[in-house]
C-alpha positions as CSV (number, residue, x, y, z in Angstrom):
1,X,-23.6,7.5,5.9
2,X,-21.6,6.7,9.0
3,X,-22.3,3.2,10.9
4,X,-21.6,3.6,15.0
5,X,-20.2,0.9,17.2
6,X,-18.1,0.9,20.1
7,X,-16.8,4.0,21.3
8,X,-13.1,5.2,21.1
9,X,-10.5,7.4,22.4
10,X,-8.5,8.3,18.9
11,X,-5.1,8.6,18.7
12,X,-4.6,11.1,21.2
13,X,-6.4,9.1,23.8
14,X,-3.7,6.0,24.0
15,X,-6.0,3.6,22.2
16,X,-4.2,2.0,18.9
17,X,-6.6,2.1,16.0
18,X,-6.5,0.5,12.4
19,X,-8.9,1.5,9.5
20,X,-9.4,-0.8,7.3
21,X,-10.7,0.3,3.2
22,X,-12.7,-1.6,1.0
23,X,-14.9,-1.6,-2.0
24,X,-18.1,-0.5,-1.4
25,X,-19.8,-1.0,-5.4
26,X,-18.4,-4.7,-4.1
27,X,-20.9,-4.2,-0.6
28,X,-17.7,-2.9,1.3
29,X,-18.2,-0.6,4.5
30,X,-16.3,2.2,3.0
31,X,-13.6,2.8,5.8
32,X,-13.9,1.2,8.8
33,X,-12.3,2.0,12.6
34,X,-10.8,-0.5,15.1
35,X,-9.5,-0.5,17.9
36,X,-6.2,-2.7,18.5
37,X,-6.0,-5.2,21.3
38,X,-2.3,-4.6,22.3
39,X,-2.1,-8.0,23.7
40,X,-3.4,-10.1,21.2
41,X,-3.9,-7.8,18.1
42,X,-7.2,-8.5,17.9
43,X,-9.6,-5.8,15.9
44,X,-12.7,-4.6,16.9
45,X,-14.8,-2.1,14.4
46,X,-16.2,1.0,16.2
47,X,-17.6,2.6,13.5
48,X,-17.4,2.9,9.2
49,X,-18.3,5.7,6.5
50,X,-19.3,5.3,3.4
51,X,-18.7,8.7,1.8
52,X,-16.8,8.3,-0.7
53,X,-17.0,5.5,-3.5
54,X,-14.5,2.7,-3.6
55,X,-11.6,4.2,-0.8
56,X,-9.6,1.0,-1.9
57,X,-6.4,2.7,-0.1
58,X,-5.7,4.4,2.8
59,X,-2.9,6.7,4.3
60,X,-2.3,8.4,7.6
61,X,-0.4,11.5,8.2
62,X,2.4,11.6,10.1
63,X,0.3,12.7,13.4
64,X,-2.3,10.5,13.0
65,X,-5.1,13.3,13.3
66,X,-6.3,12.9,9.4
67,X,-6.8,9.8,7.0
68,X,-6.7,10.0,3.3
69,X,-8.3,8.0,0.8
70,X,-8.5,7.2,-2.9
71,X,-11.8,6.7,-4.5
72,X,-11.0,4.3,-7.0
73,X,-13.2,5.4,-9.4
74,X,-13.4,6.2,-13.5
75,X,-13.1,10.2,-12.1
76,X,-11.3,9.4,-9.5
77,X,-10.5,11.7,-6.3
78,X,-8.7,11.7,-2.7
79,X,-10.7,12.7,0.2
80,X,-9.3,13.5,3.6
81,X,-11.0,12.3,7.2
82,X,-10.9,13.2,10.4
83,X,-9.7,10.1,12.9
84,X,-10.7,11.5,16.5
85,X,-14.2,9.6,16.6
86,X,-15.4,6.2,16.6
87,X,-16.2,6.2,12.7
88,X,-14.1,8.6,10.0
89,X,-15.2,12.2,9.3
90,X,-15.4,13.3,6.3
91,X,-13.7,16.6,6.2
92,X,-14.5,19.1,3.2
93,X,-15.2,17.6,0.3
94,X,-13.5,14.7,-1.7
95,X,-10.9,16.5,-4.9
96,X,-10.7,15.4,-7.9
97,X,-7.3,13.6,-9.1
98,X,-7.2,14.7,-12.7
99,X,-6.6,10.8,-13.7
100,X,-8.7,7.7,-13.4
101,X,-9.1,5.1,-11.3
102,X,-6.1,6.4,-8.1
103,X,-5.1,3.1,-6.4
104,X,-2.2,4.0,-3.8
105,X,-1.5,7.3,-2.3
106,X,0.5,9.0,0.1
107,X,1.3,12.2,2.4
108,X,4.5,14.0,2.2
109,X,5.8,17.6,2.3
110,X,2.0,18.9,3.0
111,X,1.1,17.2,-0.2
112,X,-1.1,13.9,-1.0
113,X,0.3,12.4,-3.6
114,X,-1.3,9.6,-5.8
115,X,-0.5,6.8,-8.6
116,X,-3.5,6.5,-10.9
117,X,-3.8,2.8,-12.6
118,X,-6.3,3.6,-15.0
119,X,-4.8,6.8,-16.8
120,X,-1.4,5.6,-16.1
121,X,-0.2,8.8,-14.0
122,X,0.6,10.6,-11.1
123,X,-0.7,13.5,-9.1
124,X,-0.2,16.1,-6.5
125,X,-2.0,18.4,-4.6
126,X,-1.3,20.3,-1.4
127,X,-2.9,20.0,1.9
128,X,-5.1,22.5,3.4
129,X,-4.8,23.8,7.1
130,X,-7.8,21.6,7.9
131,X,-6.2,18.8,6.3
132,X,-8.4,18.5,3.3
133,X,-6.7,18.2,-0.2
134,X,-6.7,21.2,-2.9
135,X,-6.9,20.8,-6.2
136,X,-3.8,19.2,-8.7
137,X,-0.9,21.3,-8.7
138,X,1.6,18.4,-10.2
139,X,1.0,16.2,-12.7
140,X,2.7,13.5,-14.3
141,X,1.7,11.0,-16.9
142,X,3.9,7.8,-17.4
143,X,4.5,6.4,-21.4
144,X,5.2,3.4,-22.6
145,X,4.1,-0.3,-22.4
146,X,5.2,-4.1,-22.1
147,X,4.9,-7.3,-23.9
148,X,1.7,-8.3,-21.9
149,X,-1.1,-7.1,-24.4
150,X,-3.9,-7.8,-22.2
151,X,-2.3,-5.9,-18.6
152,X,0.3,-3.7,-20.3
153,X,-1.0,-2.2,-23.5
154,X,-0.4,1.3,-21.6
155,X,0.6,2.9,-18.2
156,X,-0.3,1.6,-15.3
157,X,0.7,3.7,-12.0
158,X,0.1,1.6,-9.1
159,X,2.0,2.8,-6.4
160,X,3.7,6.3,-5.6
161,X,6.5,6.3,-2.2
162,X,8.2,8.9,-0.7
163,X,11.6,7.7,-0.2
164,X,13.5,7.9,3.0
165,X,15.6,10.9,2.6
166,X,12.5,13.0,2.0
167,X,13.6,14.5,-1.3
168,X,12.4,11.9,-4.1
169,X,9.0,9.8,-4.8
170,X,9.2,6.8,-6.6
171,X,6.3,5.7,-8.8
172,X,5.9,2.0,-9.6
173,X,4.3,1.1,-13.2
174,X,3.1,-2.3,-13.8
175,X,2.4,-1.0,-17.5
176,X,5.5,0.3,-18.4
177,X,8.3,-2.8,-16.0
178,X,9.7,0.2,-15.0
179,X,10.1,2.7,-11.4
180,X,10.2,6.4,-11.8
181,X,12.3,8.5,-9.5
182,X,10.3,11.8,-9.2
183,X,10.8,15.3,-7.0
184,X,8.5,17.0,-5.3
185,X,8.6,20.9,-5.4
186,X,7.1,21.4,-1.9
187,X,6.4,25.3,-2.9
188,X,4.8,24.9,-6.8
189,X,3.9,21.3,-5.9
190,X,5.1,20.3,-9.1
191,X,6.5,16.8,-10.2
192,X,9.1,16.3,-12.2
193,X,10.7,12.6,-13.2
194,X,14.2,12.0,-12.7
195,X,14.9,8.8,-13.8
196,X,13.2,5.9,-14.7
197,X,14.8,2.8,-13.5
198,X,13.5,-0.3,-16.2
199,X,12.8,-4.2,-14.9
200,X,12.9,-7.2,-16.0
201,X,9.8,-7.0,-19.6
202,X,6.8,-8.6,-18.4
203,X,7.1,-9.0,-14.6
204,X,4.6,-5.9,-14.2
205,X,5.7,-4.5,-10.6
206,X,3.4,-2.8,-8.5
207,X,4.1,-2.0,-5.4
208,X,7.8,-1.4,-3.6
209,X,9.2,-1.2,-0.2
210,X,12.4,-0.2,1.4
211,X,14.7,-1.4,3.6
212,X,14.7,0.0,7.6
213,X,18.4,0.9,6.6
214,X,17.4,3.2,3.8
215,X,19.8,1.7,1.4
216,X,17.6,-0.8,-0.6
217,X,14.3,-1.2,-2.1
218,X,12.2,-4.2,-2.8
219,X,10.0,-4.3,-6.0
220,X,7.0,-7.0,-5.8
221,X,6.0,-7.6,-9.6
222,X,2.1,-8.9,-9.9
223,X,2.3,-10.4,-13.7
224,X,6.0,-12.7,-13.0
225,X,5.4,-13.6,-9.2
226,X,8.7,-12.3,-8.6
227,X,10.4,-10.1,-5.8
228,X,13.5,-7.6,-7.6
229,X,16.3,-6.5,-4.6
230,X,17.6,-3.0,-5.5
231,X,20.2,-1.3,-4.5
232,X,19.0,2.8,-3.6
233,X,21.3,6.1,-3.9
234,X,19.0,8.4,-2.1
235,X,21.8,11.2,-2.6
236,X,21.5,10.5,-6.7
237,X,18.1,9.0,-6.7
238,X,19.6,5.9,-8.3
239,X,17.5,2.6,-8.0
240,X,19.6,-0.7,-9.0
241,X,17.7,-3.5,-9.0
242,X,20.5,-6.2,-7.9
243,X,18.9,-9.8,-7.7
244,X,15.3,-11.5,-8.3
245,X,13.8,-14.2,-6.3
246,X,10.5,-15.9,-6.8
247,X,7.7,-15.6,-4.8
248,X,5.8,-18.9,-5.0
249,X,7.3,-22.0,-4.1
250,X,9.0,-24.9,-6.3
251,X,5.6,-26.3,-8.2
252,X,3.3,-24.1,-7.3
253,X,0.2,-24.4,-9.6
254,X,-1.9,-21.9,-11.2
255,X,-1.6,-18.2,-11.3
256,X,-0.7,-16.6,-8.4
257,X,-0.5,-12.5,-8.3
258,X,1.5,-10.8,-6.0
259,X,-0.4,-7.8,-4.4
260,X,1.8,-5.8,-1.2
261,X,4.4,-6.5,0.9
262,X,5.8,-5.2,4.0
263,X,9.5,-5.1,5.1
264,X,10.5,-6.7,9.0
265,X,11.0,-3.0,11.4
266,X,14.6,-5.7,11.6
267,X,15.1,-6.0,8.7
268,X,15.5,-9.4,8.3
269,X,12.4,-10.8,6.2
270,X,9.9,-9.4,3.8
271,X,6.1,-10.4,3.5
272,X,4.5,-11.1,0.8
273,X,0.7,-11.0,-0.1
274,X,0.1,-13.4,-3.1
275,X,-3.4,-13.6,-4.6
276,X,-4.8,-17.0,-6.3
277,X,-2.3,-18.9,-4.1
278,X,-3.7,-17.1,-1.4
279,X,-0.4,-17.0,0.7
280,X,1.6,-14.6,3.0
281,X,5.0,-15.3,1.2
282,X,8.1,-15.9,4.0
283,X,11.8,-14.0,1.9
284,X,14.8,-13.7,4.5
285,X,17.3,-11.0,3.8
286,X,20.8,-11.5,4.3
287,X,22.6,-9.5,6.1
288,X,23.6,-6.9,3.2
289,X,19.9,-7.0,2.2
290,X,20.6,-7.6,-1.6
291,X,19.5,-11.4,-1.5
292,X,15.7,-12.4,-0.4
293,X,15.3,-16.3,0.2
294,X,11.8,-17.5,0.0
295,X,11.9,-20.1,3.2
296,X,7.9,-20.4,3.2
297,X,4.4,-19.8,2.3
298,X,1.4,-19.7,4.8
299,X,-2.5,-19.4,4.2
300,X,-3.8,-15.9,4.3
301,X,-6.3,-17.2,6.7
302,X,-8.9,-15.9,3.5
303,X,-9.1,-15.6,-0.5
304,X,-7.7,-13.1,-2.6
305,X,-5.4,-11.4,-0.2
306,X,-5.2,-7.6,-1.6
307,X,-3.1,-6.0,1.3
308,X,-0.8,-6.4,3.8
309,X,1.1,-4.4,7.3
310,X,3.5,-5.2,9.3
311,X,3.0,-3.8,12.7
312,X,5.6,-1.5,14.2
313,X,6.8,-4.5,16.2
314,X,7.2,-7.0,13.6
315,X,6.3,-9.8,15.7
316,X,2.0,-9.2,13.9
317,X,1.0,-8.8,10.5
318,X,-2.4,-7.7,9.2
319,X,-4.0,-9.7,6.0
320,X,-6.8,-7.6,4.0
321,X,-8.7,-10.3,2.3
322,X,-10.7,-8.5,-0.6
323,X,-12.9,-11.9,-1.7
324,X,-13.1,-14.0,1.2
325,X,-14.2,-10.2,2.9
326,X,-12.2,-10.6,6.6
327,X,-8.8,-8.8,7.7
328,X,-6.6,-11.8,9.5
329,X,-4.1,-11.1,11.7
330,X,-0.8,-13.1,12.8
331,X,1.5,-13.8,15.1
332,X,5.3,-13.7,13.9
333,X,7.8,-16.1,15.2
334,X,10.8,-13.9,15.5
335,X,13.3,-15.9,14.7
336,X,12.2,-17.2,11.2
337,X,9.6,-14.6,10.1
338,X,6.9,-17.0,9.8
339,X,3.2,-15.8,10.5
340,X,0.4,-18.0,12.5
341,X,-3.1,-17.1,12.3
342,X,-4.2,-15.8,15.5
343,X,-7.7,-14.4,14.7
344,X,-9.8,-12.9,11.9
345,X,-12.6,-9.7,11.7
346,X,-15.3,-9.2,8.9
347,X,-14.5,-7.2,6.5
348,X,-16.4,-6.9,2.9
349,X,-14.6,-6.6,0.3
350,X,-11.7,-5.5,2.4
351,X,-8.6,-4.3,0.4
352,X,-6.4,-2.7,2.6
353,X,-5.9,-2.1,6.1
354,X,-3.1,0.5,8.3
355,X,-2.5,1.1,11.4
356,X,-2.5,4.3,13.4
């Protein structure tokens, strides 16, 4: 079912859009469209689909045309839609992921490639002309665990990245404290793993970032609100992780769970979405990029804060709010990094949110 608004241009037209995911077996739209008010960043829905079940995570491809989707389901699948009209178009007909419950994906090499939390694996399948996926031609599945027996009795694949020099993925495993350097046969589309690159036991990372430069990585870890520095080798496909920071400030209370962060287009700060505290977390980089400095946390402007992006600029940042259901956006100060709230949309059950 596909809900109408306001009408749109698309990408082509000069009009910036957003789509925003959610949970829909939470009430969740599906994936809804914005438009982007270049002046004041301000987002206003044109139009949502709910076709597939639970598209928790969303990717563009590099030209914008076509948006892929998890369904973060039990049998979970990616599905591929069409981004030229007000609301997204379903186009063919979602394919299965071979693992359960997909959480993050991405496009690369005319593949989608996604990290599957509940089976604890990896797949990839190749991109039609239309744009729609094809079934799995790669397939790996992560072993091992960690000393959390409730979160990481097994695998967990929460994230999967192509890295900047185009030749490796890297698969983060909150199950296993570990990252996986992977390559992508863009003929077979075949994965094979590398190396696997271990963390600190416990600190169950889940999603990563790199630096503008190429040269490091940053590793948010959900279970020890911690954010790991690495060092990467993109001619070896070597990840060092170099230094860990904290997250949270000095006495911060309860449990707090880190959830996505976004690297400054500068790079001089990283944001970081943290969950219970219900914070955008403030690190400055030095200038080597190997040593993060918390200097703040900010309200989310919501609860439960499951995503965040940077816009290309760095001077906005976009907050999905999963429980308070609203996606905030901010205005960043460019000299410290620090985000005000400058205005929020509704959003149910929003859990992620990129811009086109």
């Amino acid at each position: 079912m596909e809900r109408h608004g306001n009408e749109d241009t698309g990408p082509g037209g000069g009009v910036r859009r957003a789509f925003i995911g959610s949970f829909t077996s939470a009430g969740g739209h599906g994936i809804t469209a914005a438009t982007v008010d270049g002046a004041t960043g301000a987002l206003t829905p044109t139009g949502a689909t709910d076709a597939v079940a639970d598209p928790s995570f969303l990717a563009l491809r590099p030209d914008r045309a076509v948006l892929y989707a998890v369904s973060e389901t039990e049998r979970g699948a990616v599905a591929a839609f069409g981004t030229d009209g007000p609301a997204p178009r379903l186009i063919g007909a979602p394919e299965p992921v071979r693992g359960s419950a997909p959480t993050h994906l991405a496009y690369t090499a005319r593949h989608v490639v996604a990290a599957h939390y509940g089976s604890g694996s990896v797949s990839a399948q190749p991109v039609r002309p239309d744009g729609a996926p094809g079934p799995v031609t790669g397939l790996v599945r992560h072993r091992g665990s960690g000393p959390d027996h409730d979160r990481q009795a097994a695998p967990h694949a929460h994230q999967v990245l192509p890295a900047p020099d185009g030749r490796h993925l890297l698969t983060v495993d909150l199950g296993t404290d570990s990252v996986r350097v992977c390559v992508l046969d863009p003929v077979a589309g075949t994965l094979t793993v590398r190396r696997e690159t271990a963390l600190r036991p416990g600190s169950g990372p889940r999603h990563l970032a790199f630096h503008p430069s190429g040269g490091h990585a940053y590793v948010l870890s959900e279970l020890a609100p911690t954010l790991t520095a690495c060092r990467w080798d993109g001619r070896t496909g070597t990840l060092e992780p170099v230094a860990e920071v904290p997250v949270r400030p000095a006495g911060a209370t309860g449990p707090g769970y880190p959830s996505a962060l976004a690297v400054s287009p500068d790079g001089r700060f990283v944001w970081a979405a943290v969950r219970g505290d219900d914070t955008v977390a403030v690190l400055q980089l030095d200038g080597a990029g190997e040593r993060p400095r918390l200097v703040a946390a900010v309200p989310c402007g919501g609860r439960w804060p499951r995503d965040l992006v940077a816009d290309p600029s760095g001077r906005r940042l976009y907050v999905a709010n999963e429980r308070s259901g609203d996606v905030t956006w901010f205005d960043v100060d460019p000299a410290t990094g620090i985000p005000s709230r400058a205005g929020a949309v509704p959003a149910p059950a929003a859990s992620c949110v990129v811009l086109a």
